[in-house]
BALUM-842158 format. One line per 3 residues: for each residue x, y negated, z negated of C-alpha. Coordinates in steps of 0.001 Angstrom, whole numbers, plus 500000, padded with zeros to 6 digits. Last residue first. Layout:
% residues N
X,Y,Z  ...
This chain:
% residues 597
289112,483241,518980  290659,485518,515966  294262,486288,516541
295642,483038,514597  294418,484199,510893  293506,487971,511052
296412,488219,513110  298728,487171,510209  297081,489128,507665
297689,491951,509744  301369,491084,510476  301784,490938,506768
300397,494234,506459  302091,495723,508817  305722,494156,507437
307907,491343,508395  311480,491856,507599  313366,488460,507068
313680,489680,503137  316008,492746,503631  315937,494211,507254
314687,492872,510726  313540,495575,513298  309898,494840,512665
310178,491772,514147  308143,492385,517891  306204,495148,516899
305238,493567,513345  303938,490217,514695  302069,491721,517603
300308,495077,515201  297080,493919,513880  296998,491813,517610
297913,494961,519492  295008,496894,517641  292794,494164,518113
293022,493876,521952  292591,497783,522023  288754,497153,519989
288185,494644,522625  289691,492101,523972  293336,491439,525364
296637,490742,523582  297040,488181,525740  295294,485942,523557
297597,486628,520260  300565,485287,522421  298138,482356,523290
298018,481827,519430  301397,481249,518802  303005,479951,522015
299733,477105,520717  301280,476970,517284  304672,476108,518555
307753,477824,519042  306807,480981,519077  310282,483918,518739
312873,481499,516362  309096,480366,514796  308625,483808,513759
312225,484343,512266  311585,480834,509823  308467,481739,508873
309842,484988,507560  312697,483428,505806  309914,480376,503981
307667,483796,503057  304948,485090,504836  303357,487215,502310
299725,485444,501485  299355,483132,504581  300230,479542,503794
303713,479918,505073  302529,480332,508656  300970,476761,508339
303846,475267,506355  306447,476566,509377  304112,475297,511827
304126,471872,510434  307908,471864,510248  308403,472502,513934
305685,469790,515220  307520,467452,512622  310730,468348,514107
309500,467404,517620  307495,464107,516834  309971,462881,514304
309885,464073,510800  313257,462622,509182  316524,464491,508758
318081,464002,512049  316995,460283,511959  318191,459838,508597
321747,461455,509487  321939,459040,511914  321377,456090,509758
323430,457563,507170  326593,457520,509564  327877,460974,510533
330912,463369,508959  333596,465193,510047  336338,466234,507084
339411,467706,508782  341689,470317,507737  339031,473304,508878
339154,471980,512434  338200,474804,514855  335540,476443,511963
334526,473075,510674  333800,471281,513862  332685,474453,515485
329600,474443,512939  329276,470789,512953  328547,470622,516705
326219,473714,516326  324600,471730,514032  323920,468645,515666
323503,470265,519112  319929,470169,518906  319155,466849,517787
321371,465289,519714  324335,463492,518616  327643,462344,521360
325952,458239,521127  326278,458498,517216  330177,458430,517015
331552,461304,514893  332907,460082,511817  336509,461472,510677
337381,460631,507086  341045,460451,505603  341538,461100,502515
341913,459500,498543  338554,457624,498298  337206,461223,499449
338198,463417,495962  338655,460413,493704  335209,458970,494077
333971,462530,494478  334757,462872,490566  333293,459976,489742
330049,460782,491426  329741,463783,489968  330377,462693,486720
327463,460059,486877  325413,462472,488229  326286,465011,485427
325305,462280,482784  321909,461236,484502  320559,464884,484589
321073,465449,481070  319743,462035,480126  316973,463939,482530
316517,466872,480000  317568,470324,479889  319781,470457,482578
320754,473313,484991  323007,473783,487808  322438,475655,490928
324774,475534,493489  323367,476526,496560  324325,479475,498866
321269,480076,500983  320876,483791,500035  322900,484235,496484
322421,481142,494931  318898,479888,496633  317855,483741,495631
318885,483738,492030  317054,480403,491496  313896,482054,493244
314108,485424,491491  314233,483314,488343  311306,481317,489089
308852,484414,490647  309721,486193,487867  308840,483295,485257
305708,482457,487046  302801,484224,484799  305154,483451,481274
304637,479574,482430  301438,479024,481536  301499,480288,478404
304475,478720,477122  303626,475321,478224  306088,473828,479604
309361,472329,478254  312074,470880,480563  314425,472879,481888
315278,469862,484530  316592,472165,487494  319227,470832,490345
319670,472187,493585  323427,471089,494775  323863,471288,498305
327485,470940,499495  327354,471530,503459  324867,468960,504122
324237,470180,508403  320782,468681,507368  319000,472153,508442
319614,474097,505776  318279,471162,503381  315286,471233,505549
314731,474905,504837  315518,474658,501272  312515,472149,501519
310063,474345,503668  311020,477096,501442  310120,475072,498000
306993,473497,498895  305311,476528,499592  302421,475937,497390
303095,477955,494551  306331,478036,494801  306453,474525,495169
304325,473814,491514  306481,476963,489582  309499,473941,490761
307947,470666,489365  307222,472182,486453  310963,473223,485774
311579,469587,487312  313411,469999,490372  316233,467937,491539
317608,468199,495281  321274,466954,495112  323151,466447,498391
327043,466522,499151  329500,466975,502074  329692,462634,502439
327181,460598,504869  328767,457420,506115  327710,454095,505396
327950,450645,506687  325233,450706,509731  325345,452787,512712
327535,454176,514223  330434,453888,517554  333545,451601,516924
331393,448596,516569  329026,449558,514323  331577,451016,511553
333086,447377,511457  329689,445630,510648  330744,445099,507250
334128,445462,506197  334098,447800,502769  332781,450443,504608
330347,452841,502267  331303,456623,502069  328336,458203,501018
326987,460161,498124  323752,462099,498182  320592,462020,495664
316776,462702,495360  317086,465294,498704  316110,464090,502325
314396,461270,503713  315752,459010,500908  314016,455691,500163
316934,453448,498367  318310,453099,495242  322071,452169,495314
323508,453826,492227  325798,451300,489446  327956,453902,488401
329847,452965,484620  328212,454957,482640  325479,452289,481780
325212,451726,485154  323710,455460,485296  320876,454832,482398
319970,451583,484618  320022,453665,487273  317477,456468,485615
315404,453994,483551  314219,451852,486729  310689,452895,486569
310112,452978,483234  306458,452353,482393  305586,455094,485199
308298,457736,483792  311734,458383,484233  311422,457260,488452
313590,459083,491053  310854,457827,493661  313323,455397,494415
315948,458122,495959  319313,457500,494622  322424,456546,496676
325736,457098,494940  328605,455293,496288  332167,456205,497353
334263,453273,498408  335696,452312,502020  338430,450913,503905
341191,452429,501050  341755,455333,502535  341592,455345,506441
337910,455574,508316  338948,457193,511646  336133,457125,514220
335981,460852,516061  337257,460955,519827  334599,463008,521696
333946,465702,523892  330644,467271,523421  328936,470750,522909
327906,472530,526180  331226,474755,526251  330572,475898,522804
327562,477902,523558  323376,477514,524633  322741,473727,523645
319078,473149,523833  319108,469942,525499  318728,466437,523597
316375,465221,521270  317670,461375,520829  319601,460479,517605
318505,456863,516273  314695,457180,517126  313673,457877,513616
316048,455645,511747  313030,453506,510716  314219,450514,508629
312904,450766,504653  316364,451569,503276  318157,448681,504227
320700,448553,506724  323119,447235,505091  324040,447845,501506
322668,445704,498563  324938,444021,496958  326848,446253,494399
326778,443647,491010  330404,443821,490068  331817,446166,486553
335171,444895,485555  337932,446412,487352  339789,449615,486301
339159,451268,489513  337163,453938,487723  335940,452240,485239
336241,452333,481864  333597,451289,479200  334313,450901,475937
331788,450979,473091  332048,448049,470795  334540,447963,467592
333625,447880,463952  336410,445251,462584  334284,443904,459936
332376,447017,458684  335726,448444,457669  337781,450708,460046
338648,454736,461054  338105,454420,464710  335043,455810,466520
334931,457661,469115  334121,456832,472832  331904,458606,474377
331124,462579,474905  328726,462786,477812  331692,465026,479479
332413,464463,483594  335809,465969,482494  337832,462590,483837
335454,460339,482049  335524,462690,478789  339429,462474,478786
339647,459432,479506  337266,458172,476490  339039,460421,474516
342593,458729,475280  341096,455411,474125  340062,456757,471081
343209,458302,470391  344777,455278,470869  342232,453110,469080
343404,455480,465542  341697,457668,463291  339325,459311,465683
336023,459491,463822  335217,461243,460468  336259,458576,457972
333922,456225,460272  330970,458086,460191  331575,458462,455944
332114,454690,455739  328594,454498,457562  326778,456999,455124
328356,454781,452093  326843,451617,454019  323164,453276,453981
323897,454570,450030  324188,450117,449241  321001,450192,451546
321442,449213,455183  319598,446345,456791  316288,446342,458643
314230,443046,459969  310325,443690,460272  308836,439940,461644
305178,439335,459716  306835,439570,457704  310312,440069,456226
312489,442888,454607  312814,446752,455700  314960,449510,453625
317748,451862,455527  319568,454448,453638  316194,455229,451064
316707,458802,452817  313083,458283,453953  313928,454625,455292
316497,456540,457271  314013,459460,458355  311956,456752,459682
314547,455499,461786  315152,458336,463292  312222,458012,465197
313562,455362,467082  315766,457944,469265  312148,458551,471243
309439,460746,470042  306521,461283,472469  307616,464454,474497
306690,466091,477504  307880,463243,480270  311341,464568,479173
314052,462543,476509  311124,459562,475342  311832,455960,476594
312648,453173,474349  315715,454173,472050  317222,456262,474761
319524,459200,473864  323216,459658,473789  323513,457157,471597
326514,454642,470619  325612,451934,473490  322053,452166,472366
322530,450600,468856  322803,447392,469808  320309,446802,472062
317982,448706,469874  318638,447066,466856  318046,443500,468751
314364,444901,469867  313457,446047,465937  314587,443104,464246
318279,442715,462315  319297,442529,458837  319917,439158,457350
321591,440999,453729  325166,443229,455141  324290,442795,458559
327084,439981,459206  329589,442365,459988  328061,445441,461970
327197,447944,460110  323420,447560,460991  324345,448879,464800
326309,451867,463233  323460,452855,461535  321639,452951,464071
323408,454944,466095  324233,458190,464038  320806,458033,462893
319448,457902,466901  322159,460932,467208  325192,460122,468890
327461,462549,466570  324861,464405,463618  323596,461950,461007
326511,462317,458021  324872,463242,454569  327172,464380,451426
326344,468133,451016  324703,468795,447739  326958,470469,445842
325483,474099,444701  324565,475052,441427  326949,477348,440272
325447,480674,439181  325112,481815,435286  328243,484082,434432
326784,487866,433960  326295,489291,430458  327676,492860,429996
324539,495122,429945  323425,496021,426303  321024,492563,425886
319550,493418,429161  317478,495860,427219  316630,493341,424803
314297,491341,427449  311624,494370,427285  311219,494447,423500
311373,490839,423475  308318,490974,425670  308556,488614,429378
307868,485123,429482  311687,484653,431756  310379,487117,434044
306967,485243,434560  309174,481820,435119  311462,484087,437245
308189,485029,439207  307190,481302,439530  310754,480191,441791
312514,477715,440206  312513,474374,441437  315560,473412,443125
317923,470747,441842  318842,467281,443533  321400,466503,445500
319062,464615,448213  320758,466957,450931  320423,469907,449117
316919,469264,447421  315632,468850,451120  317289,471831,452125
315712,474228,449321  312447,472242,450025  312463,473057,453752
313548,476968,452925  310559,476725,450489  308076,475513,453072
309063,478054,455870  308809,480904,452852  305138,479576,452118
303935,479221,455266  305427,482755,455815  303661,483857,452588
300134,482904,453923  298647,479022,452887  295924,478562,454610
293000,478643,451607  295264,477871,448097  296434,480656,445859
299161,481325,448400  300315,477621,446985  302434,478773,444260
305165,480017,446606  305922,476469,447520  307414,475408,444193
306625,472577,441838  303244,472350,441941  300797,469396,441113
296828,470289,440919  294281,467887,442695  294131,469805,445955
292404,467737,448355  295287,467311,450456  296434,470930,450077
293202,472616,451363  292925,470242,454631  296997,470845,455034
296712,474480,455399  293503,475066,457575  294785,472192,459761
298426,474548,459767  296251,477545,460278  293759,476142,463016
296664,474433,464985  298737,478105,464450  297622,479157,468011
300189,476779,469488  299360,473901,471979  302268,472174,471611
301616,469001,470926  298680,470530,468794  301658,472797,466917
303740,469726,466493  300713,467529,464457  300361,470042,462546
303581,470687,461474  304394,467387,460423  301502,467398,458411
302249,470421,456988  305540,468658,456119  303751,465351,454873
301899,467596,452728  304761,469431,450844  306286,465825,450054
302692,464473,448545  301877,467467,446576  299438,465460,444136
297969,463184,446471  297444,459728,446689  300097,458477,449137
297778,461171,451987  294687,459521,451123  291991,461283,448762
C-alpha cells in the first residue's frame, strides 16, 4: 500500500517526516518513529484523532500528544475544525441516569471555536520569498520555471535557494515550496518544463505581506539605512502596493556609487612574501628599535577592502558562495591565499605603485583587524590536536591588535560532542579572558557572511575617515616587529601604524626560522599536559629541539641522570603560576619523551 493510498494519509506524511529527521540526526527514536509509520501505513482503518492510534504497534502517548498538537495547528491554519478527542465521544455515550446529574448544574456557554489565523510565511523566509517572486506583474497565468524563481526570489531571502544553511543540512529555502503547493497557494503547470504561479488564496497571502510591510518608500528607504548602518541582516521592507508596482530590493552602498568590478589588487596572492622582512638581531630595549619617518596615507588615497582567504569555501559544489553571498550586500571581498586568519581588512591605495615608492610593498596596507573562523566541529578537531594554541599563538604573534575568533554553532552530533563541551567552553572563555579576543558567535555561515559584511562597512567609515601611518619595510626585522609596535602604540597612542600586506605576509608566513620555532611548539604540544602557554615558556628557555635535548644530555647517566631529567623541566619553570606553571608530572612526561638517548 503506497503512501497516496492510505487511510491516514496526513498523520503518515508527519511520521514520515519524523523519520526521516531522527536518521539525519541520529536519534534513538529511528526504531520508534520506523516502528510507528510501518504499522500506520498498512493500517487499513481511517481515524480521526491521533489518540486512537495507541492501539496501533509504535504509537506511545507522546507520539500521540506530538501528533495531536500538529493536527490542532494544522486545522488552525487551514480553518478547519478539530476532531474531537475519543473520550468525549465515550462521555457523550454515557447512561441517562449518569448525564442527568449535569442536568442540576447551571449550563455552561459552549466554547468559541477559534479563528483560524490568516497565513503570512514568517519575514525572509523561502515562503516569504517566493511568493513575492510570483507576484510580480505578469505572473498572474505564465508562471515562472524553477531557475528564474530562484533568481528572483533570492534578493528577498535571507537564506540561499541553492546551497543548504551549514554543511549538516540538506534542505535549502526551496523546500518551502512544497509547503506552498501543500497550502494549495502555489499549483504547477507544464511539462516536461514545471512553471509555478500563485493560486487565487497564493495572491491573498501576498496582499497580506504587503499590508504588513512599511507603508510608504520613505520608510523603506530609511530601514534600509538603518540596518546598513547597524550591520542588521534586516533588508529592505516592503511597501504597501498592488502586484504591478512590486518594487526590487535596494541596494545602497556605501559611497553611494553603483557597484564596480574591484580589479584584482597588485601583488597577487600567489607571490612568495617570504623573504620580504629579513631576520634581524634580537632587539634587547627601546634604544635598539629604529628611527624612521612613517609613510602618510591621507583620507581619501585609499579604500577599505575585505580580503578573504580562498579556502573560505560553502561547500565543494559551491566554492564561491561566500563572496558572491557578500557582493550581494554590497562588499565585493578580494579572495586571495591568506597566511594568517580566513579574513582581514586593508587599506588599498587608490594610485598604484605609489605605496612602493615611498618605502612598501605592493598596494595594500594591513588594518588593526583579523577574523579566525571556526566551525563548532572544526574547533573540538584543534583541541584535539593542538591546532588551536599553535594558531592563537600565531595570531599573538602577527602584531593584529583586533583579533576577532569567530564560531559557526553549527550542529554536531549530540553525542559526540557532550565529551568536549568543557574543554570548548573553557577554551572560548580562555581566548576572551587570557589572550583577549573577541569572540562572537554565529549559527550558520549566512550568519557569518552578514556580520562580515557589517564589519567591513563599519571599518570603511572608521579608517576611510583618518590618517594612516605605514612604517617603511626596509626598518622591519623579524624580531623587532613587535617590540616596534609595542612602543609605537604606547609612545604614540593617537596614531594608527600599520605595515604593507606583503610585509605582514612575510612576518606571518613559515620561513626557515619561524618554522623551526613553530615546529617545536607542535612537538612539545603533543605530549599529554603541555598546553599551547606551556610550550610557549619552554621554548622562551630552549630554543630549538636540539638546546632541548642536549639540556636533557647533561643531565648525566645513570639512575642520578634520570632523576635530574624527571625533574629539568619542573626545576627550571616551576616558579610560574596559573596556566604557564609546569608541573612534575608534566616534566616527567616530558623527559620520558626528549630525555631518553
Amino acid at each position: 500500500m503506497s503512501q497516496n493510498t492510505c487511510a491516514n494519509p496526513l498523520f503518515l506524511e508527519w511520521v514520515k517526516e519524523w523519520w526521516e529527521t531522527a536518521k539525519e540526526r541520529n536519534s534513538k527514536g529511528v526504531t520508534t518513529y520506523k516502528h510507528a509509520y510501518d504499522s500506520l501505513k498498512a493500517c487499513p482503518i481511517a481515524f480521526e484523532h491521533p489518540a486512537s492510534l495507541q492501539q496501533l504497534k509504535g504509537f506511545g502517548p507522546k507520539l500521540c500528544e506530538r501528533l495531536t498538537e500538529k493536527l490542532r495547528a494544522h486545522c488552525e491554519e487551514n480553518g478547519l475544525p478539530m476532531p474531537p478527542h475519543p473520550n468525549s465521544k465515550k462521555r457523550a455515550g454515557r447512561p441517562a441516569a449518569v448525564q442527568n446529574g449535569a442536568e442540576e448544574e447551571s449550563e455552561r456557554p459552549a466554547k468559541k471555536a477559534k479563528k483560524a489565523k490568516p497565513y503570512v510565511p514568517a519575514y525572509r523566509s523561502g515562503a516569504y520569498a517566493l511568493i513575492l517572486a510570483l507576484s510580480k506583474p505578469g505572473q498572474e497565468v505564465v508562471g515562472m520555471p524553477k531557475a528564474e524563481l530562484i533568481h528572483e526570489a533570492q534578493p528577498y531571502c535571507d537564506s540561499s535557494f541553492t546551497a543548504p544553511s551549514d554543511p549538516g543540512k540538506f534542505y535549502t529555502a526551496w523546500n518551502s515550496m512544497k509547503t506552498l503547493l501543500q497550502k494549495e497557494l502555489v499549483y504547477e503547470r507544464g511539462r516536461p518544463l514545471k512553471r509555478y504561479a500563485l493560486t487565487d488564496e497564493g495572491w491573498e497571502v501576498a496582499k497580506r505581506i504587503r499590508e504588513t510591510a512599511v507603508p510608504t518608500a520613505t520608510a523603506t528607504t530609511t530601514s534600509s539605512l538603518s540596518a546598513a548602518a547597524s550591520g542588521s541582516s534586516r533588508p529592505n521592507a516592503l511597501p504597501s502596493m498592488a502586484p504591478s508596482t512590486l518594487p526590487e530590493p535596494i541596494t545602497i552602498d556605501d559611497d553611494g556609487e553603483d557597484d564596480k568590478d574591484v580589479a584584482s589588487p597588485q601583488p597577487p596572492g600567489d607571490l612568495d612574501f617570504k623573504n620580504v622582512v629579513a631576520d634581524g638581531a634580537i632587539v634587547t630595549g627601546d634604544t635598539a628599535l629604529p628611527n624612521f619617518t612613517p609613510i602618510r596615507l591621507a583620507p581619501g588615497t585609499f579604500t577599505v577592502e575585505l580580503l578573504l582567504d580562498n579556502r573560505e569555501i560553502r561547500a565543494k559544489t559551491v566554492r564561491e558562495y561566500m563572496q558572491e553571498e557578500l557582493a550581494k550586500r554590497g562588499v565585493k571581498p578580494i579572495v586571495r591565499s591568506l597566511e594568517l586568519g580566513d579574513a582581514l581588512w586593508v587599506a588599498r591605495c587608490k594610485q598604484p605603485g605609489w605605496l612602493a615608492r615611498m618605502g612598501a610593498e605592493g598596494d595594500e596596507v594591513v588594518l588593526d583587524w583579523i577574523v579566525e573562523r571556526k566551525r563548532l566541529d572544526d574547533l573540538v578537531g584543534s583541541l584535539k590536536d593542538g591546532r588551536f594554541h599553535e594558531q592563537k599563538f600565531r595570531l599573538r604573534r602577527s602584531g593584529v591588535k583586533n583579533v576577532i575568533y569567530l564560531v559557526e554553532e553549527v550542529r554536531v552530533d549530540a553525542t559526540h560532542f557532550q565529551k568536549y563541551e568543557e574543554a570548548v567552553q573553557s577554551a572560548m572563555a580562555s581566548m576572551q579572558v587570557v589572550d583577549g579576543y573577541f569572540l562572537k558567535r554565529t549559527q550558520k555561515m549566512d550568519d557569518t557572511i552578514r556580520y562580515l559584511a557589517s564589519m567591513t562597512k563599519m571599518l570603511k567609515s572608521v579608517y576611510e575617515a583618518k590618517t594612516l601611518y605605514v612604517i617603511p619595510t626596509s626598518v622591519l626585522t623579524t624580531k623587532n616587529y613587535l617590540p616596534l609596535l609595542k612602543h609605537l602604540r604606547e609612545t604614540r597612542p593617537s596614531a594608527s601604524h600599520h605595515i604593507s600586506y606583503p610585509a605582514f605576509a612575510s612576518l606571518a608566513s613559515k620561513s626557515q626560522n619561524m618554522a623551526l620555532r613553530d615546529l617545536f611548539l607542535k612537538m612539545l604540544m603533543c605530549t599529554k599536559g603541555v598546553t599551547g602557554e606551556r610550550a610557549i615558556e619552554i621554548q622562551k628557555v630552549w630554543k630549538t629541539p636540539y638546546d632541548f635535548v642536549k639540556a636533557f644530555e647533561h643531565c648525566g647517566p645513570g639512575e642520578e641522570g634520570k632523576r635530574r631529567k624527571m625533574d629539568l623541566v619542573a626545576n627550571r619553570l616551576g616558579h610560574l603560576v596559573g596556566r604557564k606553571k609546569i608541573t612534575k608530572s608534566v616534566s616527567q612526561k616530558l623527559a620520558e619523551v626528549w630525555g631518553e638517548a
